[in-house]
C-alpha positions as CSV (number, residue, x, y, z in Angstrom):
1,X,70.5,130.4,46.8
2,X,73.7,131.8,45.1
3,X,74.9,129.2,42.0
4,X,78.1,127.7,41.9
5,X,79.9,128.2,38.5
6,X,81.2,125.2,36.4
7,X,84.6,123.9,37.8
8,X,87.0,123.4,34.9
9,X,89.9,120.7,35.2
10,X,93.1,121.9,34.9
11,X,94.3,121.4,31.0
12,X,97.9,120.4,29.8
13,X,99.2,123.6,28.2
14,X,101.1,122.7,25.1
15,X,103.0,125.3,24.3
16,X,106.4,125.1,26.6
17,X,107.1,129.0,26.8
18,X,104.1,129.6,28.2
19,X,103.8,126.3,30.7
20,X,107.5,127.3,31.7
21,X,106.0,130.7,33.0
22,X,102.5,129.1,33.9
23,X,104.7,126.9,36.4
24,X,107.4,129.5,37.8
25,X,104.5,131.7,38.6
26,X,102.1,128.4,40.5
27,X,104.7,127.2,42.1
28,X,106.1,130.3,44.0
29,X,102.4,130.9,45.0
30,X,102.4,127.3,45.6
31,X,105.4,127.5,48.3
32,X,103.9,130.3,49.7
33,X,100.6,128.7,50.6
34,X,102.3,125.8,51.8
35,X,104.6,128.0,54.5
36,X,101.4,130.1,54.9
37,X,99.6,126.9,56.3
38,X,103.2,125.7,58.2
39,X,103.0,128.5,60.1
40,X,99.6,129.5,60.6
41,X,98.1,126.1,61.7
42,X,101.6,124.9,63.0
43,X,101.6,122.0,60.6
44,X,104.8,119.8,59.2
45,X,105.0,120.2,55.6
46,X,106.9,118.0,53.0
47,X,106.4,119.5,49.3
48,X,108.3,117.9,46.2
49,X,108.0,119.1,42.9
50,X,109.6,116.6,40.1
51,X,110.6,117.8,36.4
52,X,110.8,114.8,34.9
53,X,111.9,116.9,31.3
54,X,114.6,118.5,33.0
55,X,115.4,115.9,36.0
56,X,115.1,118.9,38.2
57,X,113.7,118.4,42.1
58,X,112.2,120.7,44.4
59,X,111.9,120.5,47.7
60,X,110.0,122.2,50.5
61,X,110.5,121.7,54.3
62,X,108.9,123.7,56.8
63,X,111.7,122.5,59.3
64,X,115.2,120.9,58.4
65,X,113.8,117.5,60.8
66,X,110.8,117.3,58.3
67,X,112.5,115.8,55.3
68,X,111.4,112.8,53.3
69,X,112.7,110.0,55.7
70,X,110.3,112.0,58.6
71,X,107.5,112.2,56.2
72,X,108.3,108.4,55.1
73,X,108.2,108.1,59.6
74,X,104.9,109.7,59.5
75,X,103.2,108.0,57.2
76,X,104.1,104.9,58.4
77,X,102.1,105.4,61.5
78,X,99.4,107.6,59.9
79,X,98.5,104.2,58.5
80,X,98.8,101.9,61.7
81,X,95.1,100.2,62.0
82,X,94.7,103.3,64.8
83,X,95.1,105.9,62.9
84,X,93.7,105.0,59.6
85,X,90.7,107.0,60.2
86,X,93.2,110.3,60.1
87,X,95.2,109.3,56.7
88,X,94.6,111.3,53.6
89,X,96.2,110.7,50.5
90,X,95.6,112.8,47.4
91,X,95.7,112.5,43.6
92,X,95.4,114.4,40.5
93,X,92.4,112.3,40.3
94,X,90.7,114.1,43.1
95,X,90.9,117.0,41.4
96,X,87.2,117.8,41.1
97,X,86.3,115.9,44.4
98,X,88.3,118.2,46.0
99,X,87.0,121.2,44.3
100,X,82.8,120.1,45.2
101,X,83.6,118.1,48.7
102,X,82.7,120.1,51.9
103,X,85.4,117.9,54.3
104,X,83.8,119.0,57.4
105,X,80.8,116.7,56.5
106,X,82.8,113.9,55.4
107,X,85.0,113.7,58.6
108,X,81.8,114.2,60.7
109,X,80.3,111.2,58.5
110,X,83.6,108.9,59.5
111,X,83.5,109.3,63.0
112,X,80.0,109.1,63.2
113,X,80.6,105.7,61.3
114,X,84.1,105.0,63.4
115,X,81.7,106.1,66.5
116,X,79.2,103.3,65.8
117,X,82.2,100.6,64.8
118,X,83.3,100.9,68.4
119,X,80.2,100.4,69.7
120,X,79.4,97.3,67.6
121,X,82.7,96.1,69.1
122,X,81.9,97.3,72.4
123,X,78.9,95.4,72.5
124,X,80.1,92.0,71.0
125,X,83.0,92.0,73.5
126,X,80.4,92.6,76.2
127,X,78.0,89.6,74.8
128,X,81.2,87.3,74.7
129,X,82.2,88.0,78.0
130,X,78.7,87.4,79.4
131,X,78.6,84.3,77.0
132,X,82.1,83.1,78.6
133,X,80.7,83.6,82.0
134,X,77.5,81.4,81.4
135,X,79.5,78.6,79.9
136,X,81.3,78.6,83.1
């Protein structure tokens, strides 16, 4: 079995010429990733880049209806009790999560887990209503 190599986390680079350049080359490859995934897998996309140094913003929509009060729309039902099980919400902190996680097991894992939840519930609302009919 082939060996993964180490995975490094990213490192603040200090000097400002060359994070300036670092940056002007990640993000363009960055944008194009993100309208890459837009319009391959037909997905809404919301990036914003904030320079706090230079109070400088950049934004990326992949349609002019997709703009921070329709993401701010979207998350708000993302996170209705319904659809928690679909929410994901990422950090810098995830960094090396993200980098050793195969996701297809973890989403297979949570419905097998959301699976079973339901049919607790299932089965307790089928126990009460046989209980409620006896008390009768």
């Amino acid at each position: 079995m082939a060996h993964k190599p180490k995975v490094e986390v990213p490192k603040f680079i200090k000097n400002k010429t060359q994070r300036n350049i670092a940056f002007c080359k990640r993000k363009r490859a960055f944008l194009k990733k993100a309208i890459e995934l837009s319009v391959s897998c037909d997905q809404q996309m919301l990036v914003v880049m904030f320079d706090k140094s230079r109070n400088r913003l950049i934004q990326y929509s992949s349609s002019d209806e997709f703009n921070i009060k329709g993401a701010y729309e979207a998350q708000k039902v993302a996170k209705r009790p319904e659809n928690i099980d679909k929410f994901e919400k990422f950090s810098n902190d995830d960094f090396l999560r993200l980098e050793m996680t195969d996701f297809r097991s973890i989403r297979y894992k949570k419905k097998m887990l959301y699976d079973r939840e339901l049919e607790f519930i299932e089965e307790f609302e089928d126990d009460s209503a046989a209980q409620g009919r006896l008390d009768q």
